[in-house]
C-alpha positions in Angstrom: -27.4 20.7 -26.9 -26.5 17.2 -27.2 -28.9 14.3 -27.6 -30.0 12.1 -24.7 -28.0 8.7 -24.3 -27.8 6.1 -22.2 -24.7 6.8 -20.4 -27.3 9.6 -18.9 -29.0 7.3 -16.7 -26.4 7.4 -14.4 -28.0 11.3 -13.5 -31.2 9.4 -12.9 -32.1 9.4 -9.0 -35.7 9.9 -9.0 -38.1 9.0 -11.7 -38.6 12.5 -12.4 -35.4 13.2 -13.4 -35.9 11.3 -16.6 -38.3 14.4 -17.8 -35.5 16.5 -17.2 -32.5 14.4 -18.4 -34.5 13.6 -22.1 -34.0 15.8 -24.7 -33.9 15.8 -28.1 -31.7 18.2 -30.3 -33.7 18.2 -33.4 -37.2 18.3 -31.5 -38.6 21.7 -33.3 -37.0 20.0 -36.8 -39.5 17.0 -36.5 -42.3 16.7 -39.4 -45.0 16.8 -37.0 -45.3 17.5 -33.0 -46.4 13.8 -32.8 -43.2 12.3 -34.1 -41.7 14.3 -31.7 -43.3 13.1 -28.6 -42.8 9.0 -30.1 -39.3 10.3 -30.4 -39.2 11.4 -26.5 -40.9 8.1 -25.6 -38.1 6.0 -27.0 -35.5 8.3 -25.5 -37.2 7.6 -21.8 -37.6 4.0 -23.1 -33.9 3.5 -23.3 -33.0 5.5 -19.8 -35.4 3.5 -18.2 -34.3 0.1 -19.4 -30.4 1.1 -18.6 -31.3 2.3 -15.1 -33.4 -1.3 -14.7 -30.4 -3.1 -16.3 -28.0 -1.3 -13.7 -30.4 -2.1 -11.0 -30.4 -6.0 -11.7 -26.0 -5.5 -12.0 -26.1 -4.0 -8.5 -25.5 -0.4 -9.5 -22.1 -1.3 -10.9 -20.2 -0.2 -13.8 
């Protein structure tokens, strides 16, 4: 499994596809379950702000 990047947003049709689209590779390596779910966050963080970014472009590449 790969890690989550931005180039995934393009999947992104409904907000809940983000839940689906994040994951994280080394999740069950993490010190703590905590610095797992900031690590999630940030991974939704950055599809969010590329879908927005794409939005304000017109959905263009």
């Amino acid at each position: 499994m790969k890690r989550t990047s931005p180039k995934d947003a393009r999947r992104v049709e409904t907000a809940d596809d983000i839940e689906d689209i994040v994951s994280d590779k080394r999740e069950g390596w993490r010190a703590s379950p905590a610095k797992a779910r900031r690590r999630q966050r940030r991974y939704k963080k950055r599809l969010t702000q590329e879908v927005a970014r794409w939005a304000e472009d017109g959905f263009e590449e």
